[in-house]
N, C-alpha and C positions, 0 to 999 in steps of 0.2 A: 538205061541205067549204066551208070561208068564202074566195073569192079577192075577197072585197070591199077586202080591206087594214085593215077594222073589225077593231075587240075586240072579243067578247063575253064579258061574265061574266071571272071569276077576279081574280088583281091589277091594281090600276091599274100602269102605268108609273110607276116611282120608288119604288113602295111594298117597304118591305123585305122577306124573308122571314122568318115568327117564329121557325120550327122550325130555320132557320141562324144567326140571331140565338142561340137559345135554347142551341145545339152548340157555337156558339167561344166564350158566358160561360162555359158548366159548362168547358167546355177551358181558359178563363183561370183559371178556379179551381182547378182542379186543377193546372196547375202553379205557379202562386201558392203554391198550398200544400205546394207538394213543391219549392220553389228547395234549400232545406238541401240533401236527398239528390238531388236534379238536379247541385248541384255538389260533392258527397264522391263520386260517380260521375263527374266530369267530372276531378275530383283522380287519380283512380285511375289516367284514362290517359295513353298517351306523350303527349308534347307535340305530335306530329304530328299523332297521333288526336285529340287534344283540340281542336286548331284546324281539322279536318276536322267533326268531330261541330258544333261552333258554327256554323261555314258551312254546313252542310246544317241546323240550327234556324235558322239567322237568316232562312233562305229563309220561314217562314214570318211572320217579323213584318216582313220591309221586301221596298221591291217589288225584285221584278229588276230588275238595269237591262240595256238592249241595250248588246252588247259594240258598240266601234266601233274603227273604224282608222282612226288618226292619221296624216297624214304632212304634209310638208314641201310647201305647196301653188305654191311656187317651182320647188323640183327635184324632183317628187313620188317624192322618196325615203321608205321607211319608216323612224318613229324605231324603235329597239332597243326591246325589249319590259323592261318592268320584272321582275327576277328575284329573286322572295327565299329564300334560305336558310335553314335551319331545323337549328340546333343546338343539342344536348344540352350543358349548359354546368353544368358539378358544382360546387354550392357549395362557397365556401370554409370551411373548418373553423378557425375562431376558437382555439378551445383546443389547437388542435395544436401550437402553438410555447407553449405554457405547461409549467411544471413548478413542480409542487407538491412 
């Protein structure tokens, strides 16, 4: 057992891993090459699910960020949370006031 606080042998510090390097290209490639049917399956679902499915992929290309809480550092009231609504909204049909 080493309690010297030394490294012996294996990677230096900083040096990358190849065989993880080697896992997220073949992985960029692979969805590189499938965007078409990534989004005709992304088309498929409800609107809610579809911006659920994005938010749970995006976790993998950007970083988390830490939630925090905001308030009023005078009256340390908390401001109102931002709330957004998510509605099914049916196009309108152009040709419906025509007559041929």
């Amino acid at each position: 057992m080493n309690n010297t606080g030394q490294k012996f042998g294996g990677r230096k510090s900083g040096t990358s891993n190849k065989d993880k390097t080697n896992i997220r290209t073949t992985f960029q490639l692979l969805v590189e090459n499938n965007l078409d049917a990534i989004q005709s399956d992304l088309d498929c679902l409800k609107p809610f699910d579809r911006v659920k499915v994005i938010i749970d992929l995006a976790k993998f290309v950007l970083p988390t960020l830490k939630a925090i809480d905001f308030s009023d550092s005078n009256n340390k009231e908390r401001i109102s949370p931002v709330v957004i609504n998510f509605k099914v909204i049916e196009p309108k049909n152009e040709n419906r006031d025509l007559h041929i």
